[in-house]
C-alpha positions as CSV (number, residue, x, y, z in Angstrom):
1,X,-50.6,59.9,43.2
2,X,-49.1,62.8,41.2
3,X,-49.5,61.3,38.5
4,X,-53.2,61.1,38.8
5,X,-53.5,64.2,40.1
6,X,-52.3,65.6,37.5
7,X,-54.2,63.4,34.7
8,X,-57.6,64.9,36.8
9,X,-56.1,68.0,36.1
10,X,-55.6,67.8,32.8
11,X,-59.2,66.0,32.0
12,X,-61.1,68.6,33.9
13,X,-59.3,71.3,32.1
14,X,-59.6,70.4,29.0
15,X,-63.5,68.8,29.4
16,X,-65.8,70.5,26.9
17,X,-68.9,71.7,28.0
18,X,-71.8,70.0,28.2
19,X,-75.1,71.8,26.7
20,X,-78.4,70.4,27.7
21,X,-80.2,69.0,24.2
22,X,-83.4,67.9,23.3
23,X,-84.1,64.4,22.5
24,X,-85.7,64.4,18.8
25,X,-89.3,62.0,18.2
26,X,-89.9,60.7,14.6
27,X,-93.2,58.8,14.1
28,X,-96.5,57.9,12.5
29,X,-100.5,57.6,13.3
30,X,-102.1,54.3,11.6
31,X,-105.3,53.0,11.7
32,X,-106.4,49.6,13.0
33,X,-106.3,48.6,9.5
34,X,-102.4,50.1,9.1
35,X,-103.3,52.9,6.5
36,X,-101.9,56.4,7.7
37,X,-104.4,58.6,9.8
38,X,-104.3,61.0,7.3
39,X,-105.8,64.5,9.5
40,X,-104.4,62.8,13.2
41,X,-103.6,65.2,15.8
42,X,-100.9,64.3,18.3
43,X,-100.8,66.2,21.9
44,X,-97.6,65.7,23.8
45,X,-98.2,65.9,27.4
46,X,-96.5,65.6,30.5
47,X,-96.0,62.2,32.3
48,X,-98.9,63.2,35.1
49,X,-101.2,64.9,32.3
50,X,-105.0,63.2,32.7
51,X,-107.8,63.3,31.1
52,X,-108.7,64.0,27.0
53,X,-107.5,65.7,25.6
54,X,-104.4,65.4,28.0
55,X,-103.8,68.4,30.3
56,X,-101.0,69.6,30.9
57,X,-99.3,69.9,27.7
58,X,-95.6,69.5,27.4
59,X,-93.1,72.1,25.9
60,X,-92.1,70.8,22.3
61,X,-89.6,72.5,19.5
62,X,-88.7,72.6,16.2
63,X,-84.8,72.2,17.1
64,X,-82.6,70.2,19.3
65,X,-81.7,73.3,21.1
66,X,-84.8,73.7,22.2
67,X,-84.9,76.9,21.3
68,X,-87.9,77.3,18.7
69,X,-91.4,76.3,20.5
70,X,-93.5,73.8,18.2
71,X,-97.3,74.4,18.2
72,X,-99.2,71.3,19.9
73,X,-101.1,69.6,19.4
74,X,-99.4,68.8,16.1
75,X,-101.4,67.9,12.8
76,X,-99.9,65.5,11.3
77,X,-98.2,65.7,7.4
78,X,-99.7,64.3,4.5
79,X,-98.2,60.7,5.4
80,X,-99.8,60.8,8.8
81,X,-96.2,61.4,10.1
82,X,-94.7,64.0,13.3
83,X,-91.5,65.0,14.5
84,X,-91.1,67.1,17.0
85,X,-87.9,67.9,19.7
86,X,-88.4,67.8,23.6
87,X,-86.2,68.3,26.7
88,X,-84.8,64.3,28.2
89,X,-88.2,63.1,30.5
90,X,-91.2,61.0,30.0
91,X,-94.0,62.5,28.0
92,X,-97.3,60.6,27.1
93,X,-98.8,61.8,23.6
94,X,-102.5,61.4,22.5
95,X,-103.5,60.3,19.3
96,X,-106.7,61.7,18.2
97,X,-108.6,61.0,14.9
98,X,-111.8,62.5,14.9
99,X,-113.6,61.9,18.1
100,X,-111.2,58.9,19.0
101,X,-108.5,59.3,20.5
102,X,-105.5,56.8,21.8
103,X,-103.0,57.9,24.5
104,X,-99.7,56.1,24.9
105,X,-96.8,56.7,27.2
């Protein structure tokens, strides 16, 4: 029982702290026909957000600390790709090409 006592002991002291970090979300927008949606918008939106285009909008960043706020929606780069950093949940994001838009969870 000492023993274990004072294994606890030692684990809890010497635990390092745990800081809260953003998952990271690396992707693409295609069309039907696979070929990049060059000039997509993506909207990241919280799990209960309705409607298009979604409302409300999620808090995204540029880091994994969470710590620079990302403008969204996001355009997407010249190979239709995105990356953007948000805190652990469930989002849904909307693709929109023109007037069509897509939403996934």
């Amino acid at each position: 029982m000492k023993r274990t006592l004072i294994a606890l002991s030692f684990l809890l002291f010497f635990a390092s702290p745990a800081y809260g970090q953003g998952g990271i979300l690396n992707d693409s927008v295609l069309r039907a026909d696979g070929r990049p949606a060059i000039g997509a918008t993506v909207r990241v939106c919280t799990e209960a957000a309705s409607g298009t285009p979604c409302s409300p909008t999620a808090s995204i960043f540029t880091d994994k600390a969470l710590t620079v706020s990302k403008t969204n929606p996001i355009a997407v780069d010249s190979g239709a790709a995105y990356t953007y950093y948000a805190a652990p949940g469930f989002y849904k994001e909307q693709l929109c090409l023109g007037a069509t838009c897509v939403t996934r969870t």
